[in-house]
C-alpha positions in Angstrom: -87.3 64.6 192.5 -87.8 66.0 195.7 -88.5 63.2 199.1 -91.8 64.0 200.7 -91.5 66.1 203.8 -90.3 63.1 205.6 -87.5 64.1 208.2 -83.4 63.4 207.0 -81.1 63.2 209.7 -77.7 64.1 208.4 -74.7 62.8 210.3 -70.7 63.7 210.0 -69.0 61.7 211.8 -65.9 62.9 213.2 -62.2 62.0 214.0 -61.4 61.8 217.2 -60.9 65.1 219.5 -62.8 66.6 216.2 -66.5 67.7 216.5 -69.5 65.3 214.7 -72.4 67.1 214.0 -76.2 66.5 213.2 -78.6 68.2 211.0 -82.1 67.5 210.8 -84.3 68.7 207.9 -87.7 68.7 207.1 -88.6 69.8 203.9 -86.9 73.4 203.6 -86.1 73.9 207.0 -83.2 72.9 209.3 -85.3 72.2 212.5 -82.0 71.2 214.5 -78.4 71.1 214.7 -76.1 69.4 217.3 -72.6 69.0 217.6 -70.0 67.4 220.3 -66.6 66.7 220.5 -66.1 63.1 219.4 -65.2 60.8 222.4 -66.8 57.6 221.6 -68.5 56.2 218.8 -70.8 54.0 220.7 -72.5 57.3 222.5 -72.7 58.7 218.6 -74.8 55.5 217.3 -77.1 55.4 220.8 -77.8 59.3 220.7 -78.9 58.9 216.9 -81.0 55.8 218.1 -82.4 57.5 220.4 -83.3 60.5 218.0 -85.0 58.1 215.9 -87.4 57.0 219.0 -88.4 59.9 219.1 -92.3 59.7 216.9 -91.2 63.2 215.0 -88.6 61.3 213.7 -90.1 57.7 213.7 -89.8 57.7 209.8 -86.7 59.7 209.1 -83.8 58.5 207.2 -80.5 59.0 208.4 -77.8 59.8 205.9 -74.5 58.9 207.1 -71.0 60.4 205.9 -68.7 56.8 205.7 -65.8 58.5 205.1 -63.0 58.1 207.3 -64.0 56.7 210.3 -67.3 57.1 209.6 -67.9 53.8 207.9 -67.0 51.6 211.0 -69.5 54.3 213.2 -71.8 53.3 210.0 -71.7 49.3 210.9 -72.1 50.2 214.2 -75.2 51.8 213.4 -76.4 49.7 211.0 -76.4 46.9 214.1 -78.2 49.2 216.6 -81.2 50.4 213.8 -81.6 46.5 212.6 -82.4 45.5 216.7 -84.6 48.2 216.4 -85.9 47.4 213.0 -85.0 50.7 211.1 -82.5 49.2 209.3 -84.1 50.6 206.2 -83.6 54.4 207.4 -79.6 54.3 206.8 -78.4 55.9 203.7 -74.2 55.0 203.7 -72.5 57.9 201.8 -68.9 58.3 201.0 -67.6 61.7 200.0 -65.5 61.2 197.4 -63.0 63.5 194.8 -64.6 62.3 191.7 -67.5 63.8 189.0 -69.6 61.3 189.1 -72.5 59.5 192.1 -72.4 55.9 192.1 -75.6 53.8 193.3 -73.6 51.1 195.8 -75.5 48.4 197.6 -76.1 50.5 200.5 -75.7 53.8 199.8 -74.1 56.1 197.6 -70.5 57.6 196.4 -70.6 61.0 196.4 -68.3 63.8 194.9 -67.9 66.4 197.4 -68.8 69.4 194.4 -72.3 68.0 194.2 -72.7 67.8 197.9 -71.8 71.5 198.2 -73.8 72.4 194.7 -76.7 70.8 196.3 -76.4 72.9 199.4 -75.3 76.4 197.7 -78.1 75.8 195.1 -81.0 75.0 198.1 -79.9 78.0 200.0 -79.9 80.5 197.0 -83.9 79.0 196.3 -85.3 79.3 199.3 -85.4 75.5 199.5 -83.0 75.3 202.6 -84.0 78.0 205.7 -81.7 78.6 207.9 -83.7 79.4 211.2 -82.2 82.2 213.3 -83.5 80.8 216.6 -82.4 77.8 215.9 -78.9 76.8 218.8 -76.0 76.8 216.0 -77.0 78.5 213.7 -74.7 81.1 213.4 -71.9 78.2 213.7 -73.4 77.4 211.2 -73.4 80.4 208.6 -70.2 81.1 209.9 -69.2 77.7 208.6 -70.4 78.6 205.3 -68.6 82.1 205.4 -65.5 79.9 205.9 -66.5 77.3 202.9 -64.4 77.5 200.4 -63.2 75.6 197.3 -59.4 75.5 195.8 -58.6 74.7 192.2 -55.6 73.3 191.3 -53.2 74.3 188.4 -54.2 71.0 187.5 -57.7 71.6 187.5 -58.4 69.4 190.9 -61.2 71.0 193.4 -60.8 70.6 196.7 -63.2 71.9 200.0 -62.9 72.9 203.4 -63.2 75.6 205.6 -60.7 78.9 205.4 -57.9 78.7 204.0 -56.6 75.6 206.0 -59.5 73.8 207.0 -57.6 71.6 209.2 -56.2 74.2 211.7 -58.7 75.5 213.8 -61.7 75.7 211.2 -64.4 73.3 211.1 -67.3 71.9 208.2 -68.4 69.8 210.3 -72.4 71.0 210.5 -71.6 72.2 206.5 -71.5 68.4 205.5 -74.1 67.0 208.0 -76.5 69.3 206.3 -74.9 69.0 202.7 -75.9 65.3 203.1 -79.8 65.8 204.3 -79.4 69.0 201.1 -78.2 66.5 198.4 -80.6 62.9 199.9 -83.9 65.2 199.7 -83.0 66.6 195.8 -81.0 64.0 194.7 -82.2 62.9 190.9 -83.6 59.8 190.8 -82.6 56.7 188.9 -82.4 53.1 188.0 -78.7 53.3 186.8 -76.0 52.3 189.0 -74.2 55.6 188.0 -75.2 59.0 186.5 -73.4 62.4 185.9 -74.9 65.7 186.9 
């Protein structure tokens, strides 16, 4: 099922020193992406307040990667959006190596594969546009260009960006619009868990 042209604010949170990006999408088109190098985590949760303030984005949910240090930044914005009563717009994710989502309480686990499926699969439809105009993108599509995925002799998949994602390549604006990709066409059900 696709979500109604509502707004998704995707947010990947990053390490310290490391950049956190934003993505916004509504319906097929990314209508803004931001990125800063992470300095405080209070500044991340009052800019994304703030973005929410804005009426455009009154309604829009804001899917959160919990990973890592994410998941304190996460209770931090959970706080800030319930004094402001938006409580409700916070979709928790955390990426995870496994096959399968799991429904949790206040969010979801999320195999990394199925964010990136989500994402490859949108952009080959036509049901994620990539505006030219739009600041980033080509840090963007360059991201992508550097995407990459490893299989194991084992069999394991991992992803990142070239072909050491953590010297001098980022994902960072990959996952924050992987998450708003995957929250819109997510399937829908009642189950805590289901396999894709």
């Amino acid at each position: 099922m696709i979500v109604p042209d509502l707004p998704i604010v995707g947010l990947d949170v990053g390490q310290r020193n490391d950049y956190t990006a934003v993505a916004i999408l509504n319906g097929p088109t990314l209508v803004a992406l931001d990125r800063t190098r992470q300095q405080d985590y209070g500044d991340v949760v009052v800019r994304v307040a703030a973005l929410l303030s804005r009426p455009d984005l009154a309604e829009a949910m804001v899917v959160i990667d919990e990973t890592g240090v994410g998941i304190a930044v996460g209770d931090m914005l959970d706080k800030e959006l319930r004094s402001m009563r938006k409580a409700r717009q916070l979709v928790r994710v955390m990426i995870t190596a496994g096959t399968l989502v799991s429904r949790v309480s206040d969010g979801f686990h999320v195999p990394k594969r199925d964010l990136v499926t989500a994402t490859a699969l949108a952009l080959e439809s036509g049901r994620l546009r990539i505006p030219t105009a739009l600041p980033l993108a080509g840090t963007l599509v360059e991201e992508l260009a550097n995407f990459k995925v490893k299989i194991s002799a084992g069999g394991h998949d991992s992803y990142g960006a070239g072909a050491d994602w953590r010297d001098g390549n980022h994902d960072d604006m990959v996952l924050a619009v992987a998450l708003v990709v995957w929250y819109r066409d997510r399937p829908q059900s009642s189950g805590k868990a289901w396999a894709f």
